[in-house]
N, C-alpha and C positions, 0 to 999 in steps of 0.2 A: 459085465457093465464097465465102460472105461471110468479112470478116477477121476471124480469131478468133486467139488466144495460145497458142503451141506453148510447151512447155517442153523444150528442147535439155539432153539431160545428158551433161555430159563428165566425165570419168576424176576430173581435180582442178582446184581452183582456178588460174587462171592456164590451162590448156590453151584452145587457140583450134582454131576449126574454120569460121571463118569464110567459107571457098570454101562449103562447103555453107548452111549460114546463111544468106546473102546471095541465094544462086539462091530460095529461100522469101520472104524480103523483099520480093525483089523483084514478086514476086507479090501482094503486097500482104497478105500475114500477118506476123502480131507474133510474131517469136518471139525466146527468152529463154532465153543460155545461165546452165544451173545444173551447178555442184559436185556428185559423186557425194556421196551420203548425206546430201547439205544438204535442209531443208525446200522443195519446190517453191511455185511463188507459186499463192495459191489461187484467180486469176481466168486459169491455164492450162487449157484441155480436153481436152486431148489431150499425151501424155508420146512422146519420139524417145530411142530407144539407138541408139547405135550398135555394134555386136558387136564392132570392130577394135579400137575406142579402148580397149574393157576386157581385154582382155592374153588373159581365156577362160572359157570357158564359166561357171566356179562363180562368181565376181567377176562378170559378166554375170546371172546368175541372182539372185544377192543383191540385187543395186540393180534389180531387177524386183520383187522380192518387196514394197521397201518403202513403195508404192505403189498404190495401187487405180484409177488415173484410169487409161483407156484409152490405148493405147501402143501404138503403132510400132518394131520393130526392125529394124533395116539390119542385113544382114551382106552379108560379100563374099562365102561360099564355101558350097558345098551342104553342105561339110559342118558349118558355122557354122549353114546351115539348120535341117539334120535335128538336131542340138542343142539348136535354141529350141524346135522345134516339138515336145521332149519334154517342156517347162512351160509354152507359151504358152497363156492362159485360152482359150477359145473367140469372145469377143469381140474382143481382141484380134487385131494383126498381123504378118506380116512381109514384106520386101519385098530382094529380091536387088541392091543399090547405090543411088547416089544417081540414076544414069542408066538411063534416061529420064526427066525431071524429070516428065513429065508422069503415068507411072505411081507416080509417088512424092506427087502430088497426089491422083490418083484412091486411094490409099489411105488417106490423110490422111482425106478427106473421106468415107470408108466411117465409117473410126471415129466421126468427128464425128455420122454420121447416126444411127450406131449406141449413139450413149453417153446416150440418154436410157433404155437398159434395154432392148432388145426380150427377147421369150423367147429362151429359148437350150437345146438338145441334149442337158438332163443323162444321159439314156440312153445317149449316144455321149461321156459323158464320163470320163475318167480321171484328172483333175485337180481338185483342191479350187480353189471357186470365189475363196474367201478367199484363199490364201495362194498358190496357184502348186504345192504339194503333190503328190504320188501323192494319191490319196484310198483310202477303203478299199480298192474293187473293183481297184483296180491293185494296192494292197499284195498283196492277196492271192495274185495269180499273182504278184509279184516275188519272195517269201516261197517260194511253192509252187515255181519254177522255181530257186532258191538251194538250196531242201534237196532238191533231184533230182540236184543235182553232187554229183561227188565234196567230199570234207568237205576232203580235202588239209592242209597241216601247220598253216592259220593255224588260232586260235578265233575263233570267231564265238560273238556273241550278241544277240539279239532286246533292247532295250528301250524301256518305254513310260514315258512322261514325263507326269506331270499337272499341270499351273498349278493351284497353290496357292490355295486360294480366290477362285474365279475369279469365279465369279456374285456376288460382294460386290462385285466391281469392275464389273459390269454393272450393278449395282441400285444402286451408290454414284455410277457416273458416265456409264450408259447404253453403250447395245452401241454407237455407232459407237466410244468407246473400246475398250472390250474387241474387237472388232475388229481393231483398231490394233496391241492387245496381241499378239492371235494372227499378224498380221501379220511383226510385228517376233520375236517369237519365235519364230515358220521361220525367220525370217531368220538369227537367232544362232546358232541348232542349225545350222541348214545351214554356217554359217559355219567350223563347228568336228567338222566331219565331215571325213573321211579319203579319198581321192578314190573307193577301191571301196564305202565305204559309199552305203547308203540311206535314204531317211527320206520319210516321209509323215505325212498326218493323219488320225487313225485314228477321231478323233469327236470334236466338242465343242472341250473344250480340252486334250482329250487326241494328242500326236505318239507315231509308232513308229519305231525305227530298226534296223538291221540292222547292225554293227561284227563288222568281220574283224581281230585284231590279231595280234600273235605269240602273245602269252598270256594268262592271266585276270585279270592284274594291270591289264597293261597297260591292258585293258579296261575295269576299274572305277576305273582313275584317268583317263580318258579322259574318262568318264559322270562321272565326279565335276566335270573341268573344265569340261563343259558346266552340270554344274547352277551352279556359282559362275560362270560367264559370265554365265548368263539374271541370278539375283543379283547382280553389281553393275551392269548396263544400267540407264541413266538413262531410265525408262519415264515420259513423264509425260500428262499428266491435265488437264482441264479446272478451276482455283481454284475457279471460281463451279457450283456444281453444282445449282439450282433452289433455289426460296426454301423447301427445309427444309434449306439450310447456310445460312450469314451466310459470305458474300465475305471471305476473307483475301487482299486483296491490299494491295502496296505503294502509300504517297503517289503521286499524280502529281502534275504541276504544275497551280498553281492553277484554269487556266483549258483545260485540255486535253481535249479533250473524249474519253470511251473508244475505244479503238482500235475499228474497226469490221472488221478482217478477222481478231479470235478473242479468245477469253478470254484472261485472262491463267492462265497455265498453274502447275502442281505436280508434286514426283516422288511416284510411285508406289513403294510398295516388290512387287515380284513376284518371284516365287522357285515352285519347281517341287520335286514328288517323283518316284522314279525306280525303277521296277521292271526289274529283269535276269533273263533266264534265257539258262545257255550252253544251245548248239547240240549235241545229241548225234547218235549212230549213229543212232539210233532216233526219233528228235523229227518231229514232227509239227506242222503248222501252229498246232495245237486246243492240242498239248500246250504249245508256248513260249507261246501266246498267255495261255493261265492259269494259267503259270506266273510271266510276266509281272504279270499282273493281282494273282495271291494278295502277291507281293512288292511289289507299288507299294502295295496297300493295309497291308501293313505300314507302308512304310514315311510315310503319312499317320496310321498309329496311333501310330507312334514321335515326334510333331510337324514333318512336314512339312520341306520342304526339305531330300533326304536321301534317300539311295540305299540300297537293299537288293535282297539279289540272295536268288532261291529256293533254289538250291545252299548257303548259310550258313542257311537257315532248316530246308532239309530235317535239316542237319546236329546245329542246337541240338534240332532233336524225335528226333535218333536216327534216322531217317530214314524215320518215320511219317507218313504222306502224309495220313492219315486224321486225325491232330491239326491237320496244317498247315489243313486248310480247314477244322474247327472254328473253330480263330485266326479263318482268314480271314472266313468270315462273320461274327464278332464285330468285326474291324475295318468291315468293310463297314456293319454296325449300326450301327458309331460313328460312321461318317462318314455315314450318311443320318442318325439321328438330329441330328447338327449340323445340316445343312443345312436340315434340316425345323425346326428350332426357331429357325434364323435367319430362314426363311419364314416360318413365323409372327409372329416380331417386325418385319422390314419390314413383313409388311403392316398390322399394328395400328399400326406408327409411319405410314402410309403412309396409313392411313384416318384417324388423326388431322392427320394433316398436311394432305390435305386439308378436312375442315374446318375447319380455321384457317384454310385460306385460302379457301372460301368465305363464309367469313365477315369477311374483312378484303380481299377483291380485287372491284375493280368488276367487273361480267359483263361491260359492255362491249368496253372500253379495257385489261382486264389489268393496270389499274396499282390500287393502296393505294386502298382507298371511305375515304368520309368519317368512318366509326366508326374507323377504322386512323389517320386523320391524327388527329383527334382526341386519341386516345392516346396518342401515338406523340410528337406535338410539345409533349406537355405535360411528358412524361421530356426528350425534347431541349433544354427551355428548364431543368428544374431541373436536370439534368447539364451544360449550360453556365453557369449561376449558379456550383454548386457546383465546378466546376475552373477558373473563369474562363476561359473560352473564347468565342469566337464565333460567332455563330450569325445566319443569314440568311435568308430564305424569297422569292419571289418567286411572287407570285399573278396567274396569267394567266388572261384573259379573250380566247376568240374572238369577235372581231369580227363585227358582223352576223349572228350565227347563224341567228336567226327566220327572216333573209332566205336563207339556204343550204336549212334548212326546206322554208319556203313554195316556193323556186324548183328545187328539184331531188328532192323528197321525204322523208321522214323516213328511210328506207333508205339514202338518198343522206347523209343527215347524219350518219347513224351512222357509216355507211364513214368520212365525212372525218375524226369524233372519234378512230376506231380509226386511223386513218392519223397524225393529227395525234399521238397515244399514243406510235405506233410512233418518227416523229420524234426526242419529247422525249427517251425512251428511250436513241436511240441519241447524240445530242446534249449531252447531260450529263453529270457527271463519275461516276464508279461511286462515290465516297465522297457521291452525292446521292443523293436518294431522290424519288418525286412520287409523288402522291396527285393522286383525280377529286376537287373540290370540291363538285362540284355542278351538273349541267347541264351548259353551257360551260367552266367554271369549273375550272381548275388550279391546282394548287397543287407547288412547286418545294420542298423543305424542303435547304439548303447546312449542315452542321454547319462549326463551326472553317473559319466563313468571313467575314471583313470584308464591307464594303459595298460597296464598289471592285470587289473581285473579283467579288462576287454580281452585280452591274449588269453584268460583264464577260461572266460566264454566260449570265446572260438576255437579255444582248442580241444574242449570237450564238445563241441559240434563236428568236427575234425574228427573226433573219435567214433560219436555217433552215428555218421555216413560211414565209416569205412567199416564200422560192424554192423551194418543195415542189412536183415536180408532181399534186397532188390531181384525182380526175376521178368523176363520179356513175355511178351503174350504169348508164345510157345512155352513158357514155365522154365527155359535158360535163364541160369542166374547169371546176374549183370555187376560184375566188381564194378563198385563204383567209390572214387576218391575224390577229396577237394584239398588245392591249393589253395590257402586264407590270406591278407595282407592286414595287419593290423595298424591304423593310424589311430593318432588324438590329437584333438585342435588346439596347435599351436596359437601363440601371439599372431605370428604375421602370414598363418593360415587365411585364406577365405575359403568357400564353398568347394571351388576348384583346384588350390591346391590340398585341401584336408584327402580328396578322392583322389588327386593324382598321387599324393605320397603311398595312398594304400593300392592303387595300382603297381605301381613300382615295387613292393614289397609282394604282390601277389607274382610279378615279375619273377623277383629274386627265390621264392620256394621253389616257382618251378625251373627255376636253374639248378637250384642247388638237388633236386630230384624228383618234385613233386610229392602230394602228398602229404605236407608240411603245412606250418607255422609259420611267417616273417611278422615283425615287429618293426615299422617305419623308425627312423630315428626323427626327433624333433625337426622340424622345419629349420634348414640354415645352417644344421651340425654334420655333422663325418658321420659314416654307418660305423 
């Protein structure tokens, strides 16, 4: 089995488990103990619990939940077995101790072969693929086989929970967030269930739960706790959300180039509504379910996040069952009407959006065309006049291009451009911006940046291309270099001289050999 990075999770910080660890090691895998409910490292492929270290099952189930990467769980005891194996995804695994080392390889390495996605059973399944859940068809008989017992002295009550404007958060910041979301919210709910309770995911972004307590009180301050859990959870979000938001992020330092293992992140506000209906003599699957349903939709008509139960609704209509779903298809009206009018306005913001950026984004390379730089550096230079600030640019030029061309094909040059793009991209600071110049030709734009700094920039982008491994569509590797020119706006700079000084300096690198640094001298002074 090639070496690949396990991620070891234990109970809390400071717990050691090193006897097991080390027998992996020694095998020549990287693995990496991590803190329960800490962020795993993102270049892990495979997740290890171990069932003993987590005290039991529910605590064991949670720190599964909040995870999607393929996963191993040890347990000591069949009956620790038959526990996992009532939420283990179907990709996933489990394996009875850490001995025989060698079968605890061979399952490692199942996952590993298996974590590229093969198909998978959903006919034989009973678990939401997402979150670890019941899924409907399991609800269904846990639901159907609850109301065939006796009813006995607790109350019970069915409810169904809806995440609050949920597709705003997928259209705002793309379903692997909203994934995340639904993830972490099993997670919460589950957290905050009662040991005989149930809970599944019943569609979408909607969970169902099943609460047995002493009484009806009991039970709607319970659902109340859970909706204020989900509400204050620090859910957060991707900062940079594609180029129809502008990047709120904090200064880094000067020369630091963006982190490359994720965005810098934001919190979300999520919050949920919450439909109840008790459990009577006579109740029927059909009947709590939309009973359920008429009260949740209340209670999104009432403004969301916010629990309402059918029993207080039947109650305010006198107990006219025939008003009540009057209401409710007029709340149901109301909430597809929003949805449908939000969908039309993303997608008009959505069809505008893109053409703006067809219109200002090279096909190639993905980065600013030369109409965008144009524009763009001409407000840069009068909003640094006007606040006195600094301002930088650095104009690169690939080396020998023609020759990449003629020797490897124009497909092959393309790739290296879009490669070389990719590079700058990740190499630069997120308070920089680049633009295609032209051809070969790049162009770096540094806002509220000296010259010192800017040469600092460019010339560990300088570095970066020339250690790049670039290769042509036959798989020849393609040396690729850049000559850079560094300017900064002078006093009696404008638009066209700040570019011409950093052409000239892109000039003099490739005089002096190519492959290089130049640094304009001020506007009006000797080099």
């Amino acid at each position: 089995m090639e070496a690949t990075t396990i991620a070891w999770v234990l109970p809390h910080e400071g717990h050691a488990d090193e006897a097991a660890i080390a027998a992996l090691r020694a095998q020549g895998l990287r693995v990496i103990a991590c803190a329960s409910g800490a962020p795993l490292p993102a270049e892990a492929g495979v997740r290890v619990l171990r069932a003993e270290l987590f005290g039991d099952a529910r605590r064991l189930r949670r720190e599964y939940l909040l995870d999607a990467r393929p996963t191993l769980i040890v347990v000591a005891t069949a009956e620790q077995e038959a526990a996992t194996l009532e939420f283990l995804k179907a990709r996933d695994d489990v394996v009875r101790g850490l001995q025989p080392l060698e079968l605890l390889l061979l399952r490692l390495a199942r996952l590993l072969k298996h974590a590229g996605g093969e198909a998978r059973l959903h006919s034989l399944q009973f678990s939401d693929e997402l979150t670890g859940l019941a899924n409907r068809k399991r609800w269904q008989a846990l639901l159907a086989q609850e109301l065939a017992e006796p009813a006995g002295a607790e109350c019970r009550a069915v409810v169904l929970f809806d995440l609050d404007h949920f597709k705003q958060i997928n259209d705002r910041f793309g379903h692997q967030t909203g994934d995340q979301v639904l993830r972490e919210s099993a997670a919460l709910l589950l957290e905050t269930l009662a040991p005989g309770d149930r809970l599944a995911r019943w569609g979408g972004e909607e969970f169902v739960a099943l609460l047995a307590r002493y009484d009806r009180a009991t039970v709607v301050a319970d659902v109340q706790r859970m909706l204020q859990r989900l509400a204050d959870h620090v859910f957060l979000a991707p900062a940079a959300t594609g180029s129809g938001f502008e990047r709120l992020v904090n200064r880094f330092d000067d020369t630091a180039p963006a982190p490359l293992d994720g965005e810098p992140m934001q919190r979300m506000a999520v919050s949920a509504s919450a439909g109840l209906a008790f459990v009577g003599e006579r109740s029927t699957f059909a009947d709590l379910m939309s009973q359920a349903d008429v009260a949740l939709y209340e209670a999104k008509g009432r403004g969301r996040n916010r629990l309402v139960s059918y029993e207080s609704l039947q109650e305010s209509s006198g107990g006219e069952d025939r008003d009540l779903y009057v209401r409710h298809f007029e709340n149901v009206t109301r909430v597809l009407t929003e949805r449908m009018t939000t969908l039309v306005t993303n997608m008009g913001r959505s069809l505008v959006e893109a053409a703006r950026r067809e219109a200002n984004q090279d096909a190639l390379t993905q980065l600013h065309n030369r109409r965008y730089f144009d524009a763009r550096l001409a407000r840069e230079v009068e909003t640094a006049r006007k606040h006195g600030r600094a301002l930088a640019i650095a104009l690169i030029d690939l080396d020998h291009f023609h020759d990449v061309n003629a020797s490897y094909g124009y497909p092959s040059g393309d790739q290296a451009l879009r490669r070389f793009a990719e590079i700058a991209r990740h190499g630069v600071r997120l308070t920089d911006w680049l633009a295609r110049y032209g051809g070969e030709e790049f162009c770096l734009v540094m806002p509220d940046t000296d010259l010192a700094t800017a040469a600092r920039v460019a010339e560990r982008l300088r570095a970066q291309v020339e250690a790049a491994e670039i290769h042509s569509i036959d798989r020849r590797r393609v040396a690729l270099t850049a000559s850079i020119g560094v300017a900064a706006l002078a006093p009696q700079d404008d638009t066209l001289g700040l570019v011409q000084r950093a052409s000239d300096a892109v000039l003099a690198a490739k005089q002096a050999g190519r492959n290089r640094l130049h640094v304009a001298a001020a506007a009006g002074s000797a080099e």
